[in-house]
Steps between C-alpha positions, in 0.01 A plus 500: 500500500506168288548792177810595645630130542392389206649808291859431793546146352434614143747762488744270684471241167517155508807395699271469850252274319440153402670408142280154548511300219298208408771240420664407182208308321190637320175462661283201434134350542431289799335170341265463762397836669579706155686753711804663352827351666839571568732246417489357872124504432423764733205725374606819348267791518574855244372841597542775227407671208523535132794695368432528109610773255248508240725769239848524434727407642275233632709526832467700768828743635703281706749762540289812708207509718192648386110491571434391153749268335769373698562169659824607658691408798282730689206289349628177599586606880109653566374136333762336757347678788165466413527148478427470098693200358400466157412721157367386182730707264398577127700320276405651168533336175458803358824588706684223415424444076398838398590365174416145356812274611752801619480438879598799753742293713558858679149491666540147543815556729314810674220246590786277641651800682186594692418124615801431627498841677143433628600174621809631643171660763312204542296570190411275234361578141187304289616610179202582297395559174299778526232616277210734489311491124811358365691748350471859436355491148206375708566829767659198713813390540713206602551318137756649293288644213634276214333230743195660464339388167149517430234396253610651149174666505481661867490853547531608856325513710177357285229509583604794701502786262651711456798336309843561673841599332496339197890679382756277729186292670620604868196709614632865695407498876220749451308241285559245718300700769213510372377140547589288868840369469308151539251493226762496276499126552168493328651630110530290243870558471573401887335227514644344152823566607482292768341270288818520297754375754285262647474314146811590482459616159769736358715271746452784785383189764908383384618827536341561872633168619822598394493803688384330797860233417699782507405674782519150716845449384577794649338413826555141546750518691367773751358249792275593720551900389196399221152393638426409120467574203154669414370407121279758448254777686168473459486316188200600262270285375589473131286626171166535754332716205550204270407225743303631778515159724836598605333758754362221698674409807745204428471507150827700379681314747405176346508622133782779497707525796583125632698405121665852534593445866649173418764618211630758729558265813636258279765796353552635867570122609712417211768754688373521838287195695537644829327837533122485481285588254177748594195461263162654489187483357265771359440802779148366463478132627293569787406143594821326403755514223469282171818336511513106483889480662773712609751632192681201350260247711520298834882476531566916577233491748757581763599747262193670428300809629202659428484852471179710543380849631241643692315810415140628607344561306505328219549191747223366758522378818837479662417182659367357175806595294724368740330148543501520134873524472549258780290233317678599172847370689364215657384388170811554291699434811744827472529769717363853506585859547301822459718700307303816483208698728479860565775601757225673673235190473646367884176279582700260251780515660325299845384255240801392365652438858140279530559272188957548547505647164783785416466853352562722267404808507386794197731677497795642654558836347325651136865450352434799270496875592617637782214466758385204700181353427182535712583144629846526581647429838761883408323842549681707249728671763685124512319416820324194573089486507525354843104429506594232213800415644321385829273279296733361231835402752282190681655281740537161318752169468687543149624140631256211644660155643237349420142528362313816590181399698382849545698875474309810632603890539256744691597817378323692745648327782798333332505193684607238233432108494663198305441139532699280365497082472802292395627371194690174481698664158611842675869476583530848701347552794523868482172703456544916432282726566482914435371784644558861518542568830534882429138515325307207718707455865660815576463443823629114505353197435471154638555170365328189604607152312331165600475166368219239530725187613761730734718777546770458241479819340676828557489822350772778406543861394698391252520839315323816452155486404562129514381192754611145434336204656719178523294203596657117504359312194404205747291687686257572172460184333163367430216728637714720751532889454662778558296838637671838439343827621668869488318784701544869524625621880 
């Protein structure tokens, strides 16, 4: 039955559903809880997934739906009624400069075209600049290949043997498959590549903070449509063949990646101080990341957000990487947001309602070829994979007015729970909450809202999919709260 309604509303478009917005300022950090904020200092919260074309054209078809490549108006509407708000969308310098100084201001407008459009459905973009092995003379991609400069004296992919092309220096897809598109980190020439922009010899550390200026003069002005600007994904350590150290935990954050960070903040900053800027550390700092302060130090704190993933293996313990990260922001006092995990990994997703952090999910659709990947929410008839659909559209409060004390789905029974306490700075007492009441209360659902100090609170059905809570700010000060709870009839 809930198929049929969800696949009804679909086909109907967006018209019958929520274009909620979140304002008209970027997000922020809250100084004391180091929640992300809305600019009436209501707690935001960002369901979604990663939407990055690794290839040309390094953006995926806007224009018509398919299983593999598109995010098109048919796109946007299934993330609108499945509740996702957010996507961290590749940004590619290798898009923007494929040559040194000649900037494609065409992909640079498409990028602005598909934000605005996104937002235009209650969906806001991380822009990130992604990269897997940095560039595809490495059988990566992400840096334009100019960008990619190693050691005079590197032949890829030493000490793997055996030698790749040595004609043009881009190596043909069938070489690249016979090594693990990851230990091609470990040649000489990845790794002193790196090293290269991070020493910023050549002037390619120059050349990637200009990039990074001329994509946030093209964004500045977007408002809340841009979470932030990502500075780069996954960042390798640097030349680890040549210095070794820089595979301990901490240490290429310290050595390589905090200076680096720095110059592009200050470039993004120098043209636009009011998005945030998402950093992170080596995929490997386990028990805490190396870096001293937040990019350009303690004044963009409010400003600043780490960035980190969550894969297991190679990662431990979910509870250990997660107390890790939570430590990390507490001591650079920044916020936080997992910006990658397997879309099918959804024990995480229960964690991050335990510690209020956001998501990200990997990834969306393959965005090459014509069939979905074995993750994907599409079957390749265009249908929806309703068994990860049930899992991934959660019941949870995109807005808080207030400070989350506790948020809880039970996906079995789909009874939901938020606590909330007030917030002397919040200057909206409006708190919204989703759920797909196709997939989780087909049958109805019942509201209950409470406060600890009396009964000023009420509750509306203020849209499809959609519950707000309006509460009166007096009755929250201090330690008062606000109790929430959604259950399936």
């Amino acid at each position: 039955m809930f198929c049929v309604l969800l696949a009804t509303l679909l086909l109907n478009g967006a018209a019958s559903l929520p274009h909620h917005t979140l304002g008209t300022e970027p997000i922020s950090v809250h100084p004391e809880t180091l929640r992300l904020v809305d600019e009436h200092f209501r707690e935001v919260n960002f369901h979604g997934m990663n939407v990055v074309v690794k290839q040309f054209p390094w953006i995926p078809d806007m224009d018509h739906f398919n299983v593999a490549t598109s995010f098109s108006t048919k796109d946007m509407e299934t993330f609108q009624e499945l509740g996702f708000n957010a996507i961290r969308l590749g940004t590619m310098w290798a898009g923007l400069e494929p040559e040194r100084n000649e900037y494609n201001m065409t992909y640079l407008e498409a990028l602005r075209d598909l934000v605005t459009k996104a937002e235009g459905f209650g969906i806001y973009s991380l822009l990130d600049m992604h990269q897997d092995v940095m560039s595809s003379k490495f059988c990566g991609e992400g840096f334009p290949p100019w960008a990619a400069v190693p050691a005079n004296d590197s032949l890829f992919p030493w000490p793997m043997t055996p030698v790749y092309n040595t004609t043009d220096g881009i190596p043909s897809w069938e070489e690249c498959a016979m090594q693990s598109w990851s230990s091609y980190y470990f040649t000489q020439a990845t790794g002193s590549a790196f090293q290269n922009l991070y020493d910023n010899n050549f002037g390619l550390r120059d050349s990637w903070a200009s990039f990074w200026k001329t994509v946030a003069t093209g964004f500045a002005n977007s408002g809340a449509a841009v979470l932030g600007y990502e500075l780069m994904n996954e960042p390798w350590a640097g030349d680890a063949v040549a210095n070794i150290s820089l595979m301990i935990p901490g240490v290429a954050d310290r050595v390589n990646l905090q200076n680096t960070w720095d110059v592009g903040a200050q470039a993004i900053r120098s043209v636009d101080a009011s998005h945030a800027v998402f950093f992170e550390g080596v995929t490997w700092d386990w028990v805490g990341v190396g870096f001293t302060d937040v990019p350009g130090g303690a004044e963009w704190r409010n400003k600043s957000v780490l960035s980190y993933h969550f894969y297991q293996p190679p990662d431990f313990s979910m509870d250990v990487q997660f107390a890790a990260r939570v430590d990390d922001m507490k001591r650079l006092q920044c916020g936080g947001f997992m910006t990658e995990a397997w879309l099918y990994d959804w024990a995480i997703l229960d964690k991050c309602d335990e510690v209020v952090q956001s998501w990200l999910l990997w990834i969306y659709k393959p965005f090459y070829g014509t069939e979905p990947w074995s993750g994907s929410i599409w079957n390749a008839n265009g249908t929806l994979r309703m068994d990860y659909v049930s899992i991934l559209s959660r019941t949870y409060a995109k807005i808080v007015a207030g400070t989350t004390v506790v948020q809880t789905f039970n996906n079995v029974t789909h009874s939901y729970l938020l606590v909330f306490r007030g917030d002397n700075r919040v200057t909206s007492n409006t708190t919204r909450i989703y759920f797909n009441e196709a997939v989780h209360y087909p049958n109805g659902f019942n509201v209950v809202v409470t406060t600890s100090h009396g009964p000023e609170a009420s509750w509306t059905h203020s849209a499809h999919n959609h519950i707000e809570v309006q509460h009166s700010l007096s009755a929250i000060q201090g330690n008062s709260t606000v109790t929430i709870t959604v259950e399936s009839l």
